[in-house]
ZAPA-896920 format. One record per atom (N, C-alpha, C): x, y, z; residue in three letters. Coordinates in steps of 0.05 Angstrom, whole numbers, plus 5000, padded with zeros to 4 digits. Layout:
XYZALA...
//
This chain:
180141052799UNK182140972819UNK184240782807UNK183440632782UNK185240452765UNK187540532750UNK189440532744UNK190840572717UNK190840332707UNK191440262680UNK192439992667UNK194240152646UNK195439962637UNK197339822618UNK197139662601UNK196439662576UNK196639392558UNK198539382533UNK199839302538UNK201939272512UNK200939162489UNK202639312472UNK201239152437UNK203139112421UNK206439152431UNK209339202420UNK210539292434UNK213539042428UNK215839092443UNK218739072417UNK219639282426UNK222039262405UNK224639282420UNK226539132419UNK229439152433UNK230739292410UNK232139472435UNK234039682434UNK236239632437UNK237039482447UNK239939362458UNK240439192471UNK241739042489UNK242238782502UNK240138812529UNK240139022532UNK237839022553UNK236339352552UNK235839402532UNK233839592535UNK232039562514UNK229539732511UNK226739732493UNK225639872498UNK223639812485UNK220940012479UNK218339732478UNK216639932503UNK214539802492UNK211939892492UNK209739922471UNK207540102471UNK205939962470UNK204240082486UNK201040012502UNK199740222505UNK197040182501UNK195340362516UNK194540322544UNK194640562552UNK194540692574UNK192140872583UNK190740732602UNK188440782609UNK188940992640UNK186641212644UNK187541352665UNK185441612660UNK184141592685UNK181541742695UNK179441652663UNK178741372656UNK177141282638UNK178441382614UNK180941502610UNK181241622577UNK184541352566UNK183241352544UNK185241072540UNK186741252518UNK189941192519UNK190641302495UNK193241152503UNK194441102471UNK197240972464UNK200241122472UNK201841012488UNK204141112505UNK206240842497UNK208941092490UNK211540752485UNK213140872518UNK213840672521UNK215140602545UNK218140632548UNK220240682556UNK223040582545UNK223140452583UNK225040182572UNK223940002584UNK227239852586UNK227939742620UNK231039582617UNK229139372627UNK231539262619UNK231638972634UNK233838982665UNK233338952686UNK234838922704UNK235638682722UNK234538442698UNK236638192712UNK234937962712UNK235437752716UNK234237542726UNK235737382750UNK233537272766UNK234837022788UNK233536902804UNK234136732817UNK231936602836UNK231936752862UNK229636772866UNK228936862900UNK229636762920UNK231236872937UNK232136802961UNK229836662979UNK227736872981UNK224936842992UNK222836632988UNK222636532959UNK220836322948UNK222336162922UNK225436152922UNK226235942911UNK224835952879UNK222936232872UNK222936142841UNK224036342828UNK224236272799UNK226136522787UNK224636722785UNK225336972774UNK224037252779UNK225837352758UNK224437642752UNK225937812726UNK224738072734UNK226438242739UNK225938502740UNK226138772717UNK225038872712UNK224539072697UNK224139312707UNK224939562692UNK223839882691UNK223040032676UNK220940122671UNK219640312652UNK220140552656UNK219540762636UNK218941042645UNK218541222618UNK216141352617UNK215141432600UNK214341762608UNK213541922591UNK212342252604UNK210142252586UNK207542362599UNK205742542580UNK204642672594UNK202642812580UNK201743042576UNK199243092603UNK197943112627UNK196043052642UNK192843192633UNK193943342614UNK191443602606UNK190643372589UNK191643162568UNK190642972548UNK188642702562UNK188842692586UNK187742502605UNK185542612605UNK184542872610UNK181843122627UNK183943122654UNK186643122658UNK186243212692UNK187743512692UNK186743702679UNK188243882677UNK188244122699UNK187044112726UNK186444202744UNK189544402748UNK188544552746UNK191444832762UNK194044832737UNK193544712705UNK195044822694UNK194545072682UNK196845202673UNK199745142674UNK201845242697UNK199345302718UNK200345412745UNK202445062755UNK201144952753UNK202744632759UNK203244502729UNK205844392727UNK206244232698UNK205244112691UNK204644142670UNK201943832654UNK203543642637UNK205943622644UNK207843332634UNK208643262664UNK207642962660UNK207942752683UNK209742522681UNK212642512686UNK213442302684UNK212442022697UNK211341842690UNK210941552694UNK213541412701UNK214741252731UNK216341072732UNK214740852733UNK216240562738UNK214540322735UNK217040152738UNK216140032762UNK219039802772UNK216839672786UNK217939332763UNK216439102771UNK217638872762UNK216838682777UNK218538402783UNK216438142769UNK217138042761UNK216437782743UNK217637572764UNK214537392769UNK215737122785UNK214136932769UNK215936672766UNK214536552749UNK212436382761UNK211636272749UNK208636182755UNK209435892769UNK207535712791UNK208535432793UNK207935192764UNK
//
């Protein structure tokens, strides 16, 4: 029921874009995925007054490489991954 994410490298691409690769865990099978990855800003929260940093990932693989290969190639076995998440800093 988990996915994770662990990063092991981040490389900038540009003033606000990257790459960053982690393995990627999903239905117990762990295997290494790079990410391409913006940066979409920083600022303080309207809501809790601390700063915050938003980001977006998005990566594709393969679902047959996981074991979930149920009904291919009747259904596509490349899955794009999005990933939009917010960084608040800590007190």
């Amino acid at each position: 029921p988990a996915i994770t994410f662990t990063s092991t490298a981040v490389n900038l691409t540009g003033d606000d874009t990257g790459t960053v690769t982690g393995d990627l865990t999903l239905l117990g099978v762990t295997k290494p995925v790079t990410l391409d990855v913006t940066f979409n800003g920083g600022m303080k929260s309207p809501f809790s007054g601390k700063n915050v940093l938003g980001f977006s990932g998005t990566t594709t693989i393969t679902r047959s490489e996981w074991g979930f290969a149920t009904y291919v190639p009747t259904i596509g076995d490349s899955v794009e991954i999005l990933i939009e998440a917010e960084f608040i800093a800590a007190d």
